[in-house]
GUPA-217183 format. One record per residue (C-alpha): x, y, z; residue in three letters. Coordinates in pm, 1 decimal. Example, Ala and Ser with C-alpha at 12.3 -4.5 7.8 and 13.67 -1.06 7.14 Angstrom:
! GUPA-217183
1230.0; -450.0; 780.0; ala
1367.0; -106.0; 714.0; ser
//
This chain:
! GUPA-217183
18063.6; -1600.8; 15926.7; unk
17879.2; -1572.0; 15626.9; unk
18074.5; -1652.4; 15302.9; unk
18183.3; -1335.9; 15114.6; unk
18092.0; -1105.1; 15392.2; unk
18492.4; -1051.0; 15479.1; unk
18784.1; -1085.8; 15245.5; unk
19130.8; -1130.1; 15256.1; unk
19260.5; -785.4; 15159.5; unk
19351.7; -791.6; 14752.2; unk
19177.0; -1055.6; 14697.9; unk
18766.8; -1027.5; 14569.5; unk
18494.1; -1276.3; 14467.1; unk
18497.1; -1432.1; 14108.1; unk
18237.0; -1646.0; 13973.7; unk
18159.2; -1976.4; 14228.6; unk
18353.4; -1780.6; 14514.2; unk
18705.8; -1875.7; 14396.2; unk
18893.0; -1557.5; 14543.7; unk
19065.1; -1341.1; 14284.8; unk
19413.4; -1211.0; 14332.4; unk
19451.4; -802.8; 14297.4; unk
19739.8; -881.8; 14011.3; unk
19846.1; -1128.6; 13804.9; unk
20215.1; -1079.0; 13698.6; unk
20321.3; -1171.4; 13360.8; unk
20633.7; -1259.4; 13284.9; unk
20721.6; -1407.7; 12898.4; unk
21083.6; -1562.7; 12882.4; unk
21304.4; -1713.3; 12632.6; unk
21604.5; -1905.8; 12729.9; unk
21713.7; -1657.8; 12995.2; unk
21736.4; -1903.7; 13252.7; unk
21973.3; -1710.6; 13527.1; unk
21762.3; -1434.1; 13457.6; unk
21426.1; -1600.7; 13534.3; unk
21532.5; -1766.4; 13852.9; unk
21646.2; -1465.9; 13983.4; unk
21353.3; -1288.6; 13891.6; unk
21162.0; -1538.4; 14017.8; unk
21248.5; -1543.6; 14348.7; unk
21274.9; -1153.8; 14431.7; unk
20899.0; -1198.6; 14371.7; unk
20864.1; -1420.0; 14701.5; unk
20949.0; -1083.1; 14902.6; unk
20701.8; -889.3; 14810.6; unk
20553.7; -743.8; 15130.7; unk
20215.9; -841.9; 15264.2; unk
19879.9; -660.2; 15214.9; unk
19863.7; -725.9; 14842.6; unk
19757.0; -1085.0; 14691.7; unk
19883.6; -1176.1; 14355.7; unk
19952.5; -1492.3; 14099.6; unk
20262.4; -1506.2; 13840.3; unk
20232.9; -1654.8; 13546.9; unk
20521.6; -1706.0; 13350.6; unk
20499.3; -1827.7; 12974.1; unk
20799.6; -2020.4; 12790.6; unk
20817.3; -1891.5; 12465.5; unk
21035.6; -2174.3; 12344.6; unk
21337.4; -2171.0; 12547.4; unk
21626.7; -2470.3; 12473.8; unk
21809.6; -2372.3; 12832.5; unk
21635.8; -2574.3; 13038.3; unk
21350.7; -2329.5; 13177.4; unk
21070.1; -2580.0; 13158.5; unk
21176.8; -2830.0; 13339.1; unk
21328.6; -2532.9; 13647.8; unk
20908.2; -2407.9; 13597.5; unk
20761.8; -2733.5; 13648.4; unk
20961.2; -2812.7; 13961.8; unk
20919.2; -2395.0; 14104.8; unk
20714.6; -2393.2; 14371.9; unk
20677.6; -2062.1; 14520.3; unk
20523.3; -1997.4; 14901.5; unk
20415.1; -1602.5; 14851.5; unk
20180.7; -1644.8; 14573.0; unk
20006.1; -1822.0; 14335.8; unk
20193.8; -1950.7; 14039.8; unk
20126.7; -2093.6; 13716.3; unk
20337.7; -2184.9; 13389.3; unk
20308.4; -2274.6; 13061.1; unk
20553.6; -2318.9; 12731.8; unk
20481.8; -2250.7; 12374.3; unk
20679.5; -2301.5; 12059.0; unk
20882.5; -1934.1; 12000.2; unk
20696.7; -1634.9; 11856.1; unk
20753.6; -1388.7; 12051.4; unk
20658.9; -1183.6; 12387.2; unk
20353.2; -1032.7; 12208.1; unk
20172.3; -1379.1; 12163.1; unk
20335.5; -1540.8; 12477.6; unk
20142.0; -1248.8; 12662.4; unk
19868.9; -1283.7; 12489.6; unk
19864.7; -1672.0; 12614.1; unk
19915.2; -1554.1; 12994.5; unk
19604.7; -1289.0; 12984.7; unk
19411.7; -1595.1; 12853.4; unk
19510.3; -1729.9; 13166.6; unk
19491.1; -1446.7; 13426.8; unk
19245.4; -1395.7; 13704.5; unk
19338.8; -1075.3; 13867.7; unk
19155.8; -774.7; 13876.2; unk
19488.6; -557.0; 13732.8; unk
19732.2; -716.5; 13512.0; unk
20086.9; -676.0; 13595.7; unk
20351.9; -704.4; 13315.8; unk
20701.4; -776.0; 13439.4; unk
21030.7; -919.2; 13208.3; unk
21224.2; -1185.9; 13315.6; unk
21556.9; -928.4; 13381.7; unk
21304.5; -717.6; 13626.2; unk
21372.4; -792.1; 14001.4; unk
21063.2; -639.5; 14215.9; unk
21164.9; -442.4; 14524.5; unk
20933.4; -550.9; 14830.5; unk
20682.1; -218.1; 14813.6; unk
20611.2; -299.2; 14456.2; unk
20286.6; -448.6; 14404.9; unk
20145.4; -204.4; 14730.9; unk
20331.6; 90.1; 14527.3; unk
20058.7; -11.8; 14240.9; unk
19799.3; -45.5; 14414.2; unk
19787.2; 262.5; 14607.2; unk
19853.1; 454.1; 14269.6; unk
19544.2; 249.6; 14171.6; unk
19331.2; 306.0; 14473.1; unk
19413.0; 712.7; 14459.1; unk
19310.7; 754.3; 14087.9; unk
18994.9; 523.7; 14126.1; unk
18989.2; 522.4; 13759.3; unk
18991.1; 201.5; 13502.7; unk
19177.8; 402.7; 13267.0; unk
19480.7; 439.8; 13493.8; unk
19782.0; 277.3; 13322.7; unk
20029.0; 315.1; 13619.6; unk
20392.0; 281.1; 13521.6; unk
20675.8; 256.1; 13792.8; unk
21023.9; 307.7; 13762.7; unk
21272.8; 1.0; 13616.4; unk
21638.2; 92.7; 13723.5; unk
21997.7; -83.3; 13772.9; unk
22064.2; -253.8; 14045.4; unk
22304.9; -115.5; 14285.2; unk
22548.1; -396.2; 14298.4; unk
22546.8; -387.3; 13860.8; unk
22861.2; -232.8; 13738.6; unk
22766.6; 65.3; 13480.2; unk
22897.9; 89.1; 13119.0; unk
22895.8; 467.4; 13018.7; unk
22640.4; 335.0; 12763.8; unk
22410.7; 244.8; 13077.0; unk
22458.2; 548.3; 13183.1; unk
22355.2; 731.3; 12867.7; unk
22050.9; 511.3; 12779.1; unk
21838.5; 555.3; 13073.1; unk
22007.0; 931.3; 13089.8; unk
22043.4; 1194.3; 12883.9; unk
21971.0; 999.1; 12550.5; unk
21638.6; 841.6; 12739.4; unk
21665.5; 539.6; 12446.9; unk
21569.6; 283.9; 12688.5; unk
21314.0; 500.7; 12935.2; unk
21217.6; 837.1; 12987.9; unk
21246.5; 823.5; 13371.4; unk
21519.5; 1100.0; 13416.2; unk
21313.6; 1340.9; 13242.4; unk
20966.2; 1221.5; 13428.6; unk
20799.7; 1338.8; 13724.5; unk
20620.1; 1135.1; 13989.9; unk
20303.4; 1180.1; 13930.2; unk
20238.0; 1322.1; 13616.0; unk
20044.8; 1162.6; 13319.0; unk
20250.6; 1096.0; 12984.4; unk
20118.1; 996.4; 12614.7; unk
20071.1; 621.7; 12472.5; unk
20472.8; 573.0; 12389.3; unk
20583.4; 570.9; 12710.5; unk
20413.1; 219.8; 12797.6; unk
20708.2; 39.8; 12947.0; unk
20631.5; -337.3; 13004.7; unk
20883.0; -389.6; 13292.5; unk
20691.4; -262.2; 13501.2; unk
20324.1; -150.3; 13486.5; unk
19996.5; -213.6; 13544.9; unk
19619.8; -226.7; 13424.2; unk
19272.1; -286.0; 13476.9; unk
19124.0; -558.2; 13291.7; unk
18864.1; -363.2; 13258.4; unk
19056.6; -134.7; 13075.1; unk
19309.0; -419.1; 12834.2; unk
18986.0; -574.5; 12735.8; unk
18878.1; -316.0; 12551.1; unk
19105.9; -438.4; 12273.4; unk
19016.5; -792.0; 12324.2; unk
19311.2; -928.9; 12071.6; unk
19560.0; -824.0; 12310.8; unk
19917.4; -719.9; 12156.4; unk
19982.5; -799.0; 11814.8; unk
20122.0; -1095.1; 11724.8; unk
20261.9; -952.3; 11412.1; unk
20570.9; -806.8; 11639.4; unk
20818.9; -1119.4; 11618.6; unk
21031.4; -926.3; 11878.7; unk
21040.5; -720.8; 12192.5; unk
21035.1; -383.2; 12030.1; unk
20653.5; -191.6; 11953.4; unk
20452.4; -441.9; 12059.9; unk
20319.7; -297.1; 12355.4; unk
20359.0; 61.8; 12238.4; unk
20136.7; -69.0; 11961.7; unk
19881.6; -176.1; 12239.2; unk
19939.4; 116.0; 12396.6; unk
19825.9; 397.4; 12140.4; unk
19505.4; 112.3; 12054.4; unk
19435.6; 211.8; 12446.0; unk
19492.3; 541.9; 12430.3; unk
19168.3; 594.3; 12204.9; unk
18968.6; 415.1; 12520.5; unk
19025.5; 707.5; 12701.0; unk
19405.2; 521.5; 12884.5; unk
19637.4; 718.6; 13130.4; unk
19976.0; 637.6; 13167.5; unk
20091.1; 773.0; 13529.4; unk
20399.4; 767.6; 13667.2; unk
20496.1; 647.9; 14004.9; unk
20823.4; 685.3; 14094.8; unk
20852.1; 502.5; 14394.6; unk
20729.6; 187.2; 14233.5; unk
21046.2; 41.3; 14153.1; unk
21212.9; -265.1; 14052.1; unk
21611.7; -325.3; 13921.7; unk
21669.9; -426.4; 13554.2; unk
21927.2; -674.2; 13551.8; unk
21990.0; -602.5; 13168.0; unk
22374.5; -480.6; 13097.0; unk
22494.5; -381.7; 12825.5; unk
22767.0; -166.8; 12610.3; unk
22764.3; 29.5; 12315.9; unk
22774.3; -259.7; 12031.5; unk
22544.1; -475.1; 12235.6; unk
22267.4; -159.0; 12277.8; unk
22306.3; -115.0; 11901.5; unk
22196.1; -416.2; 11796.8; unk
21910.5; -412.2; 12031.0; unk
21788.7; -86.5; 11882.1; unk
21856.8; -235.6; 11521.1; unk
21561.3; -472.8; 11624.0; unk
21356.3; -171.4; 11747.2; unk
21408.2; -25.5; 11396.8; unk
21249.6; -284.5; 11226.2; unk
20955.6; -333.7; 11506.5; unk
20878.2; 29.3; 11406.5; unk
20841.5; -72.1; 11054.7; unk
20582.2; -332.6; 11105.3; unk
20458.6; -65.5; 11385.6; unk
20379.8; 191.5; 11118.3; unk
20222.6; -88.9; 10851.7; unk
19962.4; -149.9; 11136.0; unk
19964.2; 263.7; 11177.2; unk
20083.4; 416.7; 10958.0; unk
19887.0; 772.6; 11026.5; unk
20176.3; 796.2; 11322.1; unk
20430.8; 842.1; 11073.4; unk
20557.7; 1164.9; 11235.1; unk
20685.6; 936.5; 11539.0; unk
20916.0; 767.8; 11377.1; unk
21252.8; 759.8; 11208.4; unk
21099.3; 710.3; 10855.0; unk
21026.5; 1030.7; 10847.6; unk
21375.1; 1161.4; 10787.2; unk
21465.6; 872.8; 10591.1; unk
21185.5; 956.1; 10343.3; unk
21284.3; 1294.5; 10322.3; unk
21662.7; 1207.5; 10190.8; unk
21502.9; 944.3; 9941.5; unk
21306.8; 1233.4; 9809.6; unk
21568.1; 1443.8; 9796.1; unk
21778.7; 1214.8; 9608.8; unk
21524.7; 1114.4; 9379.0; unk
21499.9; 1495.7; 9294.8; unk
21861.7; 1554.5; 9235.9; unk
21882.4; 1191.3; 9049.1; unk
22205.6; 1183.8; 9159.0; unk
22446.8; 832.0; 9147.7; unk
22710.3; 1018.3; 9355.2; unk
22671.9; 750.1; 9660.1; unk
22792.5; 517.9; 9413.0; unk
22649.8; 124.3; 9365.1; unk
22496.6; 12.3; 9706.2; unk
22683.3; -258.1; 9737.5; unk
22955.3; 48.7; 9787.4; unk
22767.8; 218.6; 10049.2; unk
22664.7; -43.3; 10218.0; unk
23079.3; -132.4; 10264.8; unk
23104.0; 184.0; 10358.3; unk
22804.0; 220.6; 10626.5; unk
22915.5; -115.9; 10798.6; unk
23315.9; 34.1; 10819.2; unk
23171.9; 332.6; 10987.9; unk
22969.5; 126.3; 11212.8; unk
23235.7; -96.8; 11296.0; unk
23463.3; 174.8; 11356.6; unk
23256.3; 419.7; 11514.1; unk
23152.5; 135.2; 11794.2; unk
23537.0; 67.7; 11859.1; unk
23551.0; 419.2; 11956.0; unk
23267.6; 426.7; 12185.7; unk
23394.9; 106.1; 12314.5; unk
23735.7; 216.3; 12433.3; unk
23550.8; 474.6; 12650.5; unk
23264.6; 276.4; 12790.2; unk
23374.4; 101.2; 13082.5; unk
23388.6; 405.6; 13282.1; unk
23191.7; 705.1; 13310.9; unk
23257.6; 925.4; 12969.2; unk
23041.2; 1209.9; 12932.9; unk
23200.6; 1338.8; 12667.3; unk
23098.0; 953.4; 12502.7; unk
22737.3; 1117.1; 12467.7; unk
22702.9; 1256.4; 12138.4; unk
22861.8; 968.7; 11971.8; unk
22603.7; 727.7; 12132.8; unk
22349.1; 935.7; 12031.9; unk
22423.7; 968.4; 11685.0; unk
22548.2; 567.9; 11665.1; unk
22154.1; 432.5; 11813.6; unk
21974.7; 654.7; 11576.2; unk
22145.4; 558.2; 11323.1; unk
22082.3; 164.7; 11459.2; unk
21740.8; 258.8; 11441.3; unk
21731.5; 411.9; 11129.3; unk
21919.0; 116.8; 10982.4; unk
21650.9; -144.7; 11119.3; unk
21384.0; 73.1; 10988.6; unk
21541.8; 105.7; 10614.0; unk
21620.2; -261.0; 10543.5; unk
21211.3; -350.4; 10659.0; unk
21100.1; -92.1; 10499.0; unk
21319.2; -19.6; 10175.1; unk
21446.1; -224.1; 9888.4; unk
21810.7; -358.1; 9984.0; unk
21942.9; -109.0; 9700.3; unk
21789.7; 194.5; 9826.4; unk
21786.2; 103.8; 10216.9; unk
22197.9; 162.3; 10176.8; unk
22221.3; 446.5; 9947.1; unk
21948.9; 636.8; 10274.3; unk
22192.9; 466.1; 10519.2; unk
22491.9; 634.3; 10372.0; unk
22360.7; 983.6; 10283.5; unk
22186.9; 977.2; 10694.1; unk
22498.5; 835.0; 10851.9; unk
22712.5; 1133.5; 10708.9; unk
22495.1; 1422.1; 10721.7; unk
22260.3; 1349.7; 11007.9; unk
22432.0; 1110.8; 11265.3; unk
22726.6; 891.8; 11251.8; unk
22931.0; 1157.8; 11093.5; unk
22773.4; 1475.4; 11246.7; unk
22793.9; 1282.7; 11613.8; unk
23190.8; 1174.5; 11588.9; unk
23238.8; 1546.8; 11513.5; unk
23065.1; 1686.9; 11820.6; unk
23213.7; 1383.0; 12077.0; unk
23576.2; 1492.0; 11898.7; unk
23525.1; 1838.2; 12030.0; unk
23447.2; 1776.2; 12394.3; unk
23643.8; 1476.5; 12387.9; unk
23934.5; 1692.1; 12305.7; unk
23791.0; 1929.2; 12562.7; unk
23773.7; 1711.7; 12848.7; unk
24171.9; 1625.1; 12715.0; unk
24124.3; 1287.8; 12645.8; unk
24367.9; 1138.5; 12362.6; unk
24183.4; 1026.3; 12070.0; unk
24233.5; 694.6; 11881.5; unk
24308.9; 913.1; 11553.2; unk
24291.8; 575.6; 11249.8; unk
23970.9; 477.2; 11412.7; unk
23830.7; 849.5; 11375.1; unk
23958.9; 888.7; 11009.9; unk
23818.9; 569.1; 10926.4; unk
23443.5; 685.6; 11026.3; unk
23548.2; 981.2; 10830.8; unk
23705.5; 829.9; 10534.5; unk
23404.9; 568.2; 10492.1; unk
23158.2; 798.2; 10458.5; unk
23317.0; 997.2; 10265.6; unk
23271.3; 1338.8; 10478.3; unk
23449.9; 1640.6; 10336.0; unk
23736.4; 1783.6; 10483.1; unk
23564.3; 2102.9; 10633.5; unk
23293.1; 1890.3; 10830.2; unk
23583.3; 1651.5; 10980.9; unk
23699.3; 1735.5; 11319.4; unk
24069.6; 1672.6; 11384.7; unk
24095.8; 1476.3; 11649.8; unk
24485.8; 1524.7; 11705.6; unk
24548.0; 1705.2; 12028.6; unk
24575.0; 2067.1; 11976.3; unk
24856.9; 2291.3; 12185.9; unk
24678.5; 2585.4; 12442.1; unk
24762.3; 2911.2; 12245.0; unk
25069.5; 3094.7; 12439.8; unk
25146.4; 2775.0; 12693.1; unk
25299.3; 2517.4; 12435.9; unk
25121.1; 2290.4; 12606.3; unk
24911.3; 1995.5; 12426.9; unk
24512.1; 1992.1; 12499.0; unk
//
């Protein structure tokens, strides 16, 4: 048989005949060693029909995960590994593409277990559009052994802070923010028309990629959605542990809008630059010395995420509007202390968590929570209210209330 004239399917000629793999998964970790090896071998079961390598980078773990790489030796695929000193998923991708050799790039986390189809999922979506443009972005859910916290619930529901997927349909094509790194896929053709790759100015796993992503979209990029591509997120978490995650994503958007800062409108600077005008118009001291309102925005916080934490272990609808209101306000926060003197970052803090979303947010979740005839932890309430200062007619009572006629308590 002459060389070249048949090929293993997903796998074409590079330069000297060395066969190239249809994907090369990256996967950047830190310390997450459970994680990894779990992640690491659901990636053995992916089904036949579609070659691939993974290449997993060490961005300076201390658990232990170099020497479990070294000794790895997977039978599926094609494996390689390296470790770095930390800084971050940006550069430790940036590292891996140096290294990759497939004709797509795959980007996987280490908390993202494949289903079997995934890779042929891909590639189909891939084959159909015939287009090097194609960004094709598959679904990242829970597992269905992984206990859900109503905050799990919320995030990757009706709030849609983590992903967009219960408002997406399979199929369709969706703008530059909605390029999810647990689970898509490229052309190199396409990534290496932005030859530096993500921006190692990121620190942390928040904007990097979206970053990337809008640098793409003027290359003509495509971000399609294919629902059956799947793979389980092994990524808990409850209310106070989601809010500090999207306290990082607050400051990622910071040094997001330094590198652009023309997409201003996207992000939650707007509003905060609205109140500091505002204030600065009025010249009003009536949030009183920040080291005042920042007290008072970290007793709301505190108390605020007891609420929401009494409620999350089971499914609490009515726990919606007060996780809404407590991650954009996380956000917010990460975005004021990059972006603001300390001084001023509080004083925005305050004046936002009272009339915008801490305080509007326990108001609303009071209502249907009182609704729904749940019985309210009333201290923890009137200490959101009384550190932020809200005036009596915009608090919501959250003592139960007796049904008109019946004598009976709601």
């Amino acid at each position: 048989m002459e060389r070249g004239a048949r090929r293993k399917r997903g796998l074409e000629a590079v330069s000297g005949g060395e066969p190239r793999p249809m994907f090369s998964v990256v996967i950047p970790t830190f310390s997450r060693l459970d994680l990894l090896r779990r992640a690491l071998a659901a990636w053995e079961s992916q089904a036949p029909g579609v070659e691939f390598e993974v290449i997993v980078a060490d961005d300076g773990s201390t658990d232990g995960t170099a020497r479990f790489l070294a000794a790895w030796a997977p039978a599926r695929h094609a494996y390689s590994w390296f470790s770095q000193a930390n800084a971050g998923p940006a550069r430790a991708r940036n590292a891996a593409l140096r290294r990759a050799r497939g004709r797509y790039v795959f980007f996987a986390g280490d908390d993202i277990l494949p289903t079997p189809r995934l890779l042929l999922e891909h590639a189909c979506v891939h084959a159909r559009e015939a287009d090097p443009n194609v960004v094709v972005i598959g679904r990242s859910s829970w597992p269905p052994d992984l206990p859900l916290t109503a905050t799990m619930r919320h995030i990757d529901g009706p709030g849609a802070e983590q992903f967009g997927f219960a408002w997406m349909r399979n199929g369709a094509e969706y703008d530059f923010r909605h390029f999810y790194t647990s689970n898509l896929s490229l052309s190199r053709e396409l990534f290496e028309r932005e030859p530096d790759g993500f921006s190692e100015e990121f620190p942390r796993a928040a904007y990097e990629d979206i970053e990337l992503s809008y640098r793409l979209s003027r290359h003509g990029q495509r971000i399609v959605y294919a629902q059956h591509a799947e793979a389980w997120h092994v990524h808990p978490y409850d209310a106070r542990g989601f809010f500090k995650r999207q306290v990082v994503c607050g400051a990622m958007a910071a040094t997001f809008l330094r590198k652009q800062p023309h997409l201003w409108k996207w992000f939650p600077g707007r509003d905060l630059e609205r109140i500091r005008l505002s204030l600065a118009s009025e010249r009003s001291e009536s949030s009183g010395p920040a080291a005042d309102s920042r007290e008072r925005v970290e007793t709301a916080e505190g108390a605020a995420l007891e609420v929401a934490m009494l409620y999350d272990a089971t499914p609490a609808p009515f726990l919606t509007p007060l996780l809404l209101g407590l991650f954009r306000h996380a956000v917010e926060k990460g975005f004021a202390e990059a972006w603001y003197e300390p001084d001023v970052a509080a004083r925005l803090l305050l004046h936002s968590a009272r009339e915008a979303t801490i305080g509007p947010a326990l108001g609303t979740f009071v209502g249907q929570a009182l609704h729904h005839r749940v019985r309210l932890p009333d201290p923890m309430v009137t200490r959101v209210y009384d550190a932020l200062a809200t005036p009596a007619a915009q608090r919501v009572d959250p003592r139960p209330r007796a049904d008109y006629g019946t004598g009976r308590v709601a």
